[in-house]
C-alpha positions as CSV (number, residue, x, y, z in Angstrom):
1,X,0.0,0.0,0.0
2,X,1.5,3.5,-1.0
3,X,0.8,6.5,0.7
4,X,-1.7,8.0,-1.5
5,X,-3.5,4.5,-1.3
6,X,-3.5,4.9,2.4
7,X,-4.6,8.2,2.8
8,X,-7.5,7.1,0.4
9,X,-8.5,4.0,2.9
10,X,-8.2,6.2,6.0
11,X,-10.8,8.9,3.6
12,X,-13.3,6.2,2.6
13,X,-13.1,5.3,6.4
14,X,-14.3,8.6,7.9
15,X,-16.7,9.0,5.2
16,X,-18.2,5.7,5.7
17,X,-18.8,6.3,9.5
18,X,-19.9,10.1,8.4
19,X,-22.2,8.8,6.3
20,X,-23.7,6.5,8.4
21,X,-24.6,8.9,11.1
22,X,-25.8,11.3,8.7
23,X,-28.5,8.6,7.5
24,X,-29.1,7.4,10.8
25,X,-33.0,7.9,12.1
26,X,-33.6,11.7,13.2
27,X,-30.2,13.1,11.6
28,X,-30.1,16.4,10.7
29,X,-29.1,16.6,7.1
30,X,-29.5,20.2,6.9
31,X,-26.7,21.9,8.8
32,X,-23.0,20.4,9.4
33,X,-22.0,18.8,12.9
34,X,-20.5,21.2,15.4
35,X,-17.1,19.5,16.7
36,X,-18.5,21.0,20.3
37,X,-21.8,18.8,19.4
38,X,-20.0,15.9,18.8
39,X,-17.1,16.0,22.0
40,X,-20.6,16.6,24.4
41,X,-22.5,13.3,23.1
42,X,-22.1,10.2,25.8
43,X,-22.9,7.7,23.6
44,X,-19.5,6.6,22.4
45,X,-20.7,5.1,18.8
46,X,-23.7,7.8,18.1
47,X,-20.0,10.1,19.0
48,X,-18.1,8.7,17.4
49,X,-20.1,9.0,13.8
50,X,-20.8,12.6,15.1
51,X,-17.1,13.3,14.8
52,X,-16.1,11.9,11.9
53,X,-18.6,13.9,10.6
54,X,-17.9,17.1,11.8
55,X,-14.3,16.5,11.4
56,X,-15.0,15.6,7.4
57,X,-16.1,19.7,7.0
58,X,-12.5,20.6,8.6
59,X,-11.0,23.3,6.8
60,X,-8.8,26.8,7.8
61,X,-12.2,28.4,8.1
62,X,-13.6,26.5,11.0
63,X,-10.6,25.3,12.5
64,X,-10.6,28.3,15.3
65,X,-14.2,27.0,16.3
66,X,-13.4,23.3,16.4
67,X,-10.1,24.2,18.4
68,X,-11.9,26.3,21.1
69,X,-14.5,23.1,21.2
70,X,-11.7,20.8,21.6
71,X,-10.2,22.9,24.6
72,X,-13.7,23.2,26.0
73,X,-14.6,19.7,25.9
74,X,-11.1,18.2,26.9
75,X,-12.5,16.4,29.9
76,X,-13.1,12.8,28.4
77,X,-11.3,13.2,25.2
78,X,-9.7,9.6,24.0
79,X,-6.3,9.7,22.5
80,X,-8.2,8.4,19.8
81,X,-10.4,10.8,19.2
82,X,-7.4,13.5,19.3
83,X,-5.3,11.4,16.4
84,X,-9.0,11.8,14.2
85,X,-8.8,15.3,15.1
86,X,-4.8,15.8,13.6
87,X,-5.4,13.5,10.8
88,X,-8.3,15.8,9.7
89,X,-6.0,19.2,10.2
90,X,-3.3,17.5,8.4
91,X,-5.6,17.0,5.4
92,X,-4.6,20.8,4.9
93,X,-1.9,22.0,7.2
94,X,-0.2,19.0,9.3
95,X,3.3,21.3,9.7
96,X,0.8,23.6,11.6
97,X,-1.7,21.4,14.1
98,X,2.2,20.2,15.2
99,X,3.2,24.0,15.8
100,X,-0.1,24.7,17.5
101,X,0.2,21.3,19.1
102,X,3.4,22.0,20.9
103,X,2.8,25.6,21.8
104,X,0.2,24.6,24.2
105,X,1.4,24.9,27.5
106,X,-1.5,22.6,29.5
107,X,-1.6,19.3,30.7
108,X,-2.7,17.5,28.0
109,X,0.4,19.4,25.5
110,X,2.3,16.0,25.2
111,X,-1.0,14.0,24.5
112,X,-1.9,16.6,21.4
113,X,2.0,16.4,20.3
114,X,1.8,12.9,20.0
115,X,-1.6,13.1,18.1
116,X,-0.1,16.0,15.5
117,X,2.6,13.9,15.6
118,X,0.9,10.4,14.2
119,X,-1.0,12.9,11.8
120,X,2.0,14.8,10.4
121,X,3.7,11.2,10.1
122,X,0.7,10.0,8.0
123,X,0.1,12.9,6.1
124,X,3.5,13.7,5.0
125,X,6.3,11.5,6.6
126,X,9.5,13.1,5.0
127,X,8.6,16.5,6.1
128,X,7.8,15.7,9.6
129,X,11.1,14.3,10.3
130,X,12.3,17.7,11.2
131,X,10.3,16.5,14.4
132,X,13.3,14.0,15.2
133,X,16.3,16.3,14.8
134,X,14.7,18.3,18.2
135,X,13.0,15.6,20.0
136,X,14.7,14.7,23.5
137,X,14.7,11.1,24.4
138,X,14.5,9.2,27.7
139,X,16.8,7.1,29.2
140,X,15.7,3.8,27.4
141,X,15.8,5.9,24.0
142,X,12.5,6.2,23.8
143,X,10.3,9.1,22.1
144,X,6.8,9.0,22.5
145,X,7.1,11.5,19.5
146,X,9.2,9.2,17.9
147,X,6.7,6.5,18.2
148,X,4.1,8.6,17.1
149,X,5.3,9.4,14.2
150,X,6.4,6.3,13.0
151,X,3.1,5.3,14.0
152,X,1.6,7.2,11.6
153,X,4.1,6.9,9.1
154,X,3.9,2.9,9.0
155,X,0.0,3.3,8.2
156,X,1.1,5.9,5.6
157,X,2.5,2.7,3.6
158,X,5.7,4.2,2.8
159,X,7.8,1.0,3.3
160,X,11.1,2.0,1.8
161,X,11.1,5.1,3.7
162,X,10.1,4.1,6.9
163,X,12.9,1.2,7.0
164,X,15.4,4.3,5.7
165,X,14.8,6.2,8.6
166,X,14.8,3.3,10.9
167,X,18.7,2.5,9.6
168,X,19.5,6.0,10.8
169,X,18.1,5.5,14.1
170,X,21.6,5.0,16.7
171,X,21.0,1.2,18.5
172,X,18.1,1.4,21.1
173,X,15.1,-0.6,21.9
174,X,12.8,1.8,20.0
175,X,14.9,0.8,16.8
176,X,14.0,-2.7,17.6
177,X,10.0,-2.4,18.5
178,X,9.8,0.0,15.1
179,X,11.4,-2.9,13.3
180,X,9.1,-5.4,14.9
181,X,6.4,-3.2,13.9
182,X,7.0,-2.3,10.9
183,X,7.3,-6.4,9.6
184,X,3.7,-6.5,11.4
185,X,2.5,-4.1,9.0
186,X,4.2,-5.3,6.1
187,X,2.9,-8.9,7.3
188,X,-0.3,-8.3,6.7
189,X,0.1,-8.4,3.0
190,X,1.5,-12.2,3.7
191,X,4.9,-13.6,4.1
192,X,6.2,-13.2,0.8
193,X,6.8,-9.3,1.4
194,X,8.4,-9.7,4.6
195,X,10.8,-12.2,3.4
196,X,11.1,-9.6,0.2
197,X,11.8,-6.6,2.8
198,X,14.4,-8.5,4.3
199,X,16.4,-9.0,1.1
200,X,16.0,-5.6,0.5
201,X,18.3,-4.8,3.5
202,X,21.8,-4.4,2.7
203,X,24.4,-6.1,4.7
204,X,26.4,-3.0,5.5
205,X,23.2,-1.4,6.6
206,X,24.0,1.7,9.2
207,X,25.0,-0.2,12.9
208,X,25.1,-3.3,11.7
209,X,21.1,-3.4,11.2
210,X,21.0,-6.3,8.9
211,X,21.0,-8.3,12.0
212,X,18.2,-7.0,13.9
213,X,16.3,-7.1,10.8
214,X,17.2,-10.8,10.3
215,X,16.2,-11.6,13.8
216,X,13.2,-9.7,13.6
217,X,12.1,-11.3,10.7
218,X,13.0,-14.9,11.8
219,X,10.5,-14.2,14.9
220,X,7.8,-13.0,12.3
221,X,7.6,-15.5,10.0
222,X,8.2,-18.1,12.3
223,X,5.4,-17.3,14.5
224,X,3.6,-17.7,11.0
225,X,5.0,-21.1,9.3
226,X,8.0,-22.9,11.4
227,X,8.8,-24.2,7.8
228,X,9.0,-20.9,5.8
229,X,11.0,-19.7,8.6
230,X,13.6,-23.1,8.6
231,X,14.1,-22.5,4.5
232,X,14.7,-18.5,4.8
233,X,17.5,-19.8,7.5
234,X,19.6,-22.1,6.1
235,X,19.3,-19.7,2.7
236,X,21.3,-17.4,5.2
237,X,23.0,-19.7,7.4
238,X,26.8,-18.9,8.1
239,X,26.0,-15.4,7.2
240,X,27.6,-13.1,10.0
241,X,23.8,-11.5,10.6
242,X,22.0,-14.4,11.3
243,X,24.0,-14.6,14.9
244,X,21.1,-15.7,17.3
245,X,18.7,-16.4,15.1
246,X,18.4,-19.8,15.1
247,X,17.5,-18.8,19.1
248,X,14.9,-17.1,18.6
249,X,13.6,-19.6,15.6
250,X,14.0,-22.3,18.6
251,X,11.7,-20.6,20.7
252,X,9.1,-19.7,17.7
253,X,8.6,-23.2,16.9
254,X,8.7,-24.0,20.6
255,X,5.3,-21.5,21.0
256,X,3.6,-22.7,17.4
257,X,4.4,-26.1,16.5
258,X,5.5,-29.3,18.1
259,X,8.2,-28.8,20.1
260,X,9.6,-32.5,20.5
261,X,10.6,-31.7,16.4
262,X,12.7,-29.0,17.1
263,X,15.6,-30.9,18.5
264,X,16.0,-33.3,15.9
265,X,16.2,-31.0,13.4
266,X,18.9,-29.0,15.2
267,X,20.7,-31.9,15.7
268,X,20.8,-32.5,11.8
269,X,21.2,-29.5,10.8
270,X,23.8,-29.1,8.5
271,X,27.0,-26.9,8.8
272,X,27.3,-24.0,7.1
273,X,29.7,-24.1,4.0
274,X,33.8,-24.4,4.9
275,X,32.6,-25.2,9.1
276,X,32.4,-28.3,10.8
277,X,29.2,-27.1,12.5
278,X,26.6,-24.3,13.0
279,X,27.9,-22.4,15.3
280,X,24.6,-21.1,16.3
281,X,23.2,-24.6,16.9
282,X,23.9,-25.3,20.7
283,X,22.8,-21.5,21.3
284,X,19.3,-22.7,19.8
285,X,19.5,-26.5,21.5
286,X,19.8,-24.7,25.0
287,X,17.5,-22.0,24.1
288,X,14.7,-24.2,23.0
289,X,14.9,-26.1,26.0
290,X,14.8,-23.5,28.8
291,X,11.6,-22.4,26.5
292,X,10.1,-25.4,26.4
293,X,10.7,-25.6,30.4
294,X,9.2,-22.2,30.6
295,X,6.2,-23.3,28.6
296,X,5.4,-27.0,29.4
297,X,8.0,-28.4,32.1
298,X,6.6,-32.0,32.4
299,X,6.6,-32.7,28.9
300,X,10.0,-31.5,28.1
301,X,11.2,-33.4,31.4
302,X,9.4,-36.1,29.4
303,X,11.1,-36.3,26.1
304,X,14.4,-36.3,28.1
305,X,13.6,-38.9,30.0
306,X,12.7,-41.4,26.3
307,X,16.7,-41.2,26.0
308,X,18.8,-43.6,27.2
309,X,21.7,-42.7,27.1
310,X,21.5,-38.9,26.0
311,X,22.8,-38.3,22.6
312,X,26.4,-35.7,22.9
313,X,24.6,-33.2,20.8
314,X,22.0,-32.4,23.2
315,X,24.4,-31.3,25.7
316,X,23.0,-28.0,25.9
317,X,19.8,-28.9,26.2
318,X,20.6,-31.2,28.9
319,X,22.7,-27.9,30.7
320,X,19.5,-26.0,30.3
321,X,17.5,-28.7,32.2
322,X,19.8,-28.9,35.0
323,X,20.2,-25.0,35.2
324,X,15.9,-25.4,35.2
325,X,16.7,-27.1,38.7
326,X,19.4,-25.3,39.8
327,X,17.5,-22.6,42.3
328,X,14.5,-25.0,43.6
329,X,16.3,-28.3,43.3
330,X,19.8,-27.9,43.8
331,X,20.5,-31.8,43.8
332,X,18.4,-32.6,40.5
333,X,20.5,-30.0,39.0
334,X,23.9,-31.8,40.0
335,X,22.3,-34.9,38.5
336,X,21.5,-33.6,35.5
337,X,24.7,-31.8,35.2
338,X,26.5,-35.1,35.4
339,X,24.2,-36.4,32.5
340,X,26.2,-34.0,30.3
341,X,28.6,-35.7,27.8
342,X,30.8,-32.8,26.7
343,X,33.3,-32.3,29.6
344,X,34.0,-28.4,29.8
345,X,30.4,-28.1,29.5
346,X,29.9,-31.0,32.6
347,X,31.7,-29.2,34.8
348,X,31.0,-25.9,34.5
349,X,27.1,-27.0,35.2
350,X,27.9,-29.0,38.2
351,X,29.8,-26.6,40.0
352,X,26.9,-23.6,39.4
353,X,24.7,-26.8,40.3
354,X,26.9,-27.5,43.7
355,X,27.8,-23.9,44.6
356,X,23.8,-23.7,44.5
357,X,22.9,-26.9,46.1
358,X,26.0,-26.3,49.3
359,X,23.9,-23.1,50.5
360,X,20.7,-24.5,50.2
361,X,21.7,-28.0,52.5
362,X,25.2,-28.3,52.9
363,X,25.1,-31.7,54.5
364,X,23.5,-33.7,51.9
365,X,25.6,-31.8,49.1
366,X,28.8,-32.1,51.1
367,X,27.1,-36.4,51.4
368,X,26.7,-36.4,47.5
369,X,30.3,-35.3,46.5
370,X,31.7,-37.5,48.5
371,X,30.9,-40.5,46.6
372,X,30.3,-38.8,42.9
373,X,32.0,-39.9,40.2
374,X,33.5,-36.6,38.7
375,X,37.0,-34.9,37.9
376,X,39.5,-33.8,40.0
377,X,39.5,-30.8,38.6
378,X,36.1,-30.2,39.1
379,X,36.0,-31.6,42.6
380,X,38.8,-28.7,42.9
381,X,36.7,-26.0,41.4
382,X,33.5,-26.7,43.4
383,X,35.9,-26.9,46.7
384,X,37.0,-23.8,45.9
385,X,33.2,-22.3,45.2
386,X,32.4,-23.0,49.0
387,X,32.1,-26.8,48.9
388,X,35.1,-27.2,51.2
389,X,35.3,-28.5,54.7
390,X,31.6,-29.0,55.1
391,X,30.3,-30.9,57.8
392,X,29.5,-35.0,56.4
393,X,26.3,-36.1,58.6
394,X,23.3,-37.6,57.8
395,X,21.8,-38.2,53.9
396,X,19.0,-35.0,53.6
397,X,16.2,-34.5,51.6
398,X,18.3,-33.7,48.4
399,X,20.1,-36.7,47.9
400,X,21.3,-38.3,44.6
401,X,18.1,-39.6,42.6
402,X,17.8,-42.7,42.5
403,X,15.9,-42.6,39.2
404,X,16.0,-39.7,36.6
405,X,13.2,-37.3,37.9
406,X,10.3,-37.1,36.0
């Protein structure tokens, strides 16, 4: 959708709803709708036609009245309602409902800067970016007049310019929630443009934003079709952008398809040309996991449990089960820990797992280690976390399992 398509969707819209309170029973057809007439009706749809209408008759020689109505009637007004408002004076003069917008000096200024803001965005995006080059910004990096704008803007339908101006934007959170929303937008067209905006990124994009934008749109079109979203990956794969990715496709498929599928198809999944392996694949193995923990514990306790023994590639997964443990059930997570084949990996689990489990019931920890089959080394490292010269007594509660848990 272009801009002028946009602006003709958002016309027919007001219209419509215009019309339809103008031939509703009793309507007046024979003078125009005060704005003050429309702000004092209760009833939020018979309102809600009343201002479109009024709003639709906007025009430099009524603006003072409908201005003096909205001030009036301020009590009640929706931020809603105050975006129709701009997006009408913007049909004529958006540069000026922002100047009149921020010369208010009342408590509702930044609530009417954000509407003129949305409408300038909307009307004419390239002109209101002057906005931007005097707009102070929080300590997360956020502008609400920043958002607005690209609010209105990413309605506008001006794709191209839109992802320009978010290139230029220094690295903040707002960069990535614009991003995020801008592919929701684009998405509703269907995945074939968001997977067409995302080739239309170059890979020396400003601050290295070919990354966000591949992450960004791995989590969109995953959350759409896990398969679609496997293909655009391994078209990438080895590609220095697509660094945690394959994360954040883990925990995609994880929410919208069947998770037990996942891990097989990380474990196959083939190296990128010239490596020995993905690099990014034990990221997404332990990823996945602590998801599926987050999301369904039993079952993914479950589909560890069908192994006997463990495969080596799901070490990660495995580390992220015992870290799952680690600050209710100390002792499960030094089992689990042990269950790990890849050695460095092994023992830097168990000692998080018995630095963990020592404070929680020193006793049966201190019982445990005693008789564990592990490393010197790591015997060294978790006596040198806490572990050594604890008291030996009686077994506790958090023993060795006898069984894996389920």
């Amino acid at each position: 959708m272009n801009a002028m398509t946009g602006a003709a969707c958002m016309a027919a819209l007001v219209l419509g709803v215009a019309l339809g309170y103008a031939l509703a029973p009793g309507a007046d057809l024979s003078r125009a709708i005060p704005v003050a007439d429309a702000l004092a009706e209760q009833d939020l749809l018979t309102r809600s036609g009343m201002l479109a209408a009024a709003l639709e008759n906007l025009d430099a020689g009524n603006l003072d009245e409908a201005l003096a109505a909205l001030d009036a009637k301020q009590v009640g007004v929706t931020d809603t309602e105050l975006r129709v408002f701009m997006l009408a004076w913007a049909r004529f003069d958006a540069a000026g409902a922002y100047a009149w917008a921020a010369a208010q000096e009342s408590e509702w200024s930044g609530r009417l800067q954000e509407a003129a803001a949305y409408a300038w965005g909307y009307a004419d995006p390239q002109a209101a970016k002057e906005i931007l080059s005097d707009t102070p910004t929080g300590r997360s990096g956020r502008s609400p007049l920043t958002a607005a704008l690209m609010a209105g803007w990413r309605v506008n339908g001006d794709v191209s310019g839109m992802t320009e101006q978010i290139i230029a934007i220094p690295p903040s959170r707002q960069r990535e929630t614009l991003t995020t929303a801008l592919l929701a937008q684009i998405g509703k067209q269907g995945l074939d443009p968001v997977v067409a905006w995302l080739e239309g990124i170059p890979v020396d994009a400003e601050a290295d934003y070919k990354r966000l934008a591949f992450v960004r749109t791995m989590a969109a079109v995953a959350r759409r079709d896990v398969q679609r979203a496997t293909e655009l990956y391994l078209v990438h794969q080895g590609q220095p952008y697509t660094e945690n990715a394959l994360g954040v496709l883990a925990r995609r498929w994880i929410d919208h398809d069947e998770p037990a599928t996942l891990f097989p198809w990380l474990a196959e999944l083939p190296a990128p040309q010239g490596q020995a392996v993905d690099p990014e694949q034990s990221r997404a193995l332990s990823q996945g996991m602590k998801w599926w923990l987050r999301r369904n514990p039993d079952e993914a306790q479950a589909w560890v449990n069908g192994f006997d023994p463990l495969p080596v590639v799901y070490d990660p997964a495995v580390g992220s089960l015992a870290q799952y443990y680690l600050k209710e059930h100390p002792n499960l997570a030094a089992y689990w820990a042990t269950q790990v084949r890849d050695e460095a990996l092994r023992s830097e689990t168990l000692v998080r797992a018995m630095k963990r489990w020592m404070r929680k019931d020193p006793e049966a920890a201190q019982e445990w280690l005693a008789t564990a089959e592990i490393d010197s080394e790591t015997r060294e490292r978790i006596n040198l976390s806490g572990g050594k010269g604890m008291p030996k007594g009686r077994r506790g509660s958090g023993g060795r399992p006898r069984q894996r848990p389920r």
